[in-house]
C-alpha positions, -999 to 999 in steps of 0.1 A, spaced: 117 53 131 83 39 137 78 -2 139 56 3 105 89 17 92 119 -4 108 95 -38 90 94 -25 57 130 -16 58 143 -54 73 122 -63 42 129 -45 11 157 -65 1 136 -97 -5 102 -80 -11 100 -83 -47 108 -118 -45 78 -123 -16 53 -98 -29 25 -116 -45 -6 -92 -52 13 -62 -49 25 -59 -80 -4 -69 -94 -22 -43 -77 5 -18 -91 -3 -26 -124 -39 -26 -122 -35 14 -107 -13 21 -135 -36 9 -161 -58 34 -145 -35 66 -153 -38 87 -179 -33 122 -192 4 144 -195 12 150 -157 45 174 -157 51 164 -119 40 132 -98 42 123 -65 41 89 -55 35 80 -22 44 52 -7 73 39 -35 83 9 -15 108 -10 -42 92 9 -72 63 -13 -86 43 13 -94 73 37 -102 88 16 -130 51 21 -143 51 60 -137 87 61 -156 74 43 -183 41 57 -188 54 91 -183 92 98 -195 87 135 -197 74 144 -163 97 150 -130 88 121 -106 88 127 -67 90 96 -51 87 90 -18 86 64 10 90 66 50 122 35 41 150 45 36 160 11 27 128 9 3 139 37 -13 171 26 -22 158 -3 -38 134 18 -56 164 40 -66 181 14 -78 155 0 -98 144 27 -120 182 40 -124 181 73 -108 151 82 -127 132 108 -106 136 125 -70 135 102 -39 124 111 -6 123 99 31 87 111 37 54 98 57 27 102 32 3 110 66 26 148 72 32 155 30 61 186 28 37 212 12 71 229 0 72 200 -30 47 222 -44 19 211 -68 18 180 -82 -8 172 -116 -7 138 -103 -5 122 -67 -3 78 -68 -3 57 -43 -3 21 -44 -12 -2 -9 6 23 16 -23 43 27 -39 11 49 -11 24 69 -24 56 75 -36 61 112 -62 93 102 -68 90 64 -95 118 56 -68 141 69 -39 127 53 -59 126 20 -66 166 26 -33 171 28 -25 149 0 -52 167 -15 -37 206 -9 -8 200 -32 -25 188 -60 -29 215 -92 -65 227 -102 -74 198 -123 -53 176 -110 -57 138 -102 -52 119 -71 -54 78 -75 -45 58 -50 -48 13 -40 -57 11 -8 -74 -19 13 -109 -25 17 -126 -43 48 -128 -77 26 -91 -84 29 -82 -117 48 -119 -121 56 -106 -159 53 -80 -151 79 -107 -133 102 -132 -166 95 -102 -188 109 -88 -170 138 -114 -141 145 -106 -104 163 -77 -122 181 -57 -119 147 -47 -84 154 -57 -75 121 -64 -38 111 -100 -26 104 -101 -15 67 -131 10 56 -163 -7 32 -160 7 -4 -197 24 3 -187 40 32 -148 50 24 -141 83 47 -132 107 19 -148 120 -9 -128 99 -38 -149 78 -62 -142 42 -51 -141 10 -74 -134 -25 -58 -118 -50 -72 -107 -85 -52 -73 -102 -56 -65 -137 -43 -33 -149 -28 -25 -185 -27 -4 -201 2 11 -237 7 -3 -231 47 -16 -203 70 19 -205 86 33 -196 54 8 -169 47 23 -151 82 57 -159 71 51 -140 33 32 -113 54 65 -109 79 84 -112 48 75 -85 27 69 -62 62 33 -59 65 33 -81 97 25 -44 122 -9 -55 140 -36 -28 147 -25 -3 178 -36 -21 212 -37 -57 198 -22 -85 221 -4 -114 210 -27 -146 199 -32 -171 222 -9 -202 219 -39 -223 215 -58 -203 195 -31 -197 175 -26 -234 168 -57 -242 158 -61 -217 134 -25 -232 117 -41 -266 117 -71 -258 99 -46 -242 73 -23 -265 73 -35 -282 35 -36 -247 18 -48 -213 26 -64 -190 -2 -66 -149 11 -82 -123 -10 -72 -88 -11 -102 -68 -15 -83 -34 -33 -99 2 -37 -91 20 -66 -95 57 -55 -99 86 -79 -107 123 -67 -98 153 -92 -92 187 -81 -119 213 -90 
């Protein structure tokens, strides 16, 4: 299991209760969907915040959900009742023996993604002629306060510009903002909800640095999520 993995499943018991923006952002993808897909894929489930959506907006079509937690997925499973087929999968190596899908979702999972213009082309391949692929991923404005405050020692990943996103999807972006009691508390949320994996080769802060960075924080710490909507249609 990788360490992205073994996070998100020693959080998805208390990840609704954490998760702030992300459900936001799930609704905000699914007021973006639209159409009669007979099959979906969801990538990335996680506890089902987008999937309740999917269920709901879609009671007729066969749902393929997937996530590379096990633990996620039982949550998710749990949550929507059994409603639709749930998979152990890493979105990055999709089993092309699903088959085609009208509709492919995913909502803040492909960040994770360590090539994404080949993960989307394989994304991409199982899609039906006319079929839709929209996706929530992160943009390079997220926790640009966070950057301000503790710089490249933060360990944070580098998220593509919406101009320059390396694929061929149309891109909107949209910014959400996060409000914490503390920058200690905003690292707590983030290890709480498993999204606390730094970018490969980073090295552990510097104590100082590190608490300097908490006590400029200290009196409330506002983060912003900048989220691209992704859209590409099959021809």
């Amino acid at each position: 299991m990788s360490l992205i993995a073994r996070h998100f499943a020693k959080a998805a018991t208390r990840y609704d209760e954490i998760a702030q923006v992300q459900p936001r952002v799930a609704a905000a993808l699914a007021a973006r969907l639209g159409g009669a897909p007979r099959r979906i894929l969801e990538i990335g489930c996680g506890t089902g915040g987008l999937s309740q959506h999917l269920a709901r907006l879609f009671p007729q079509a066969e749902l393929v959900l997937t996530d590379i937690s096990a633990e996620m997925l039982a949550v998710c499973e749990a949550r929507l009742g059994g409603r639709g087929r749930f998979l152990r999968m890493d979105g990055q190596a999709p089993d092309a023996g699903l088959g085609c899908f009208e509709l492919i979702v995913s909502s803040l999972a492909m960040q994770w993604f360590e090539d994404l213009p080949t993960s989307l082309e394989r994304l991409a391949a199982m899609l039906a002629r006319g079929g839709e692929m929209r996706f929530a991923t992160l943009g390079a404005g997220t926790f640009a306060e966070w950057r301000a405050v503790l710089g490249e020692a933060g360990g944070l990943h580098d998220y593509p510009e919406a101009r320059a996103f390396p694929w061929r999807a149309q891109i909107e972006a949209e910014m959400f903002v996060e409000h914490h009691a503390s920058g200690r508390d905003f690292l707590r949320a983030l290890k709480a909800i498993g999204a606390q994996t730094p970018r490969a080769g980073h090295r552990p802060v510097p104590a100082s640095v590190m608490r300097r960075a908490l006590a400029r924080t200290a009196n409330g710490f506002d983060v912003g999520y900048e989220v691209l909507f992704g859209s590409y249609i099959k021809p």
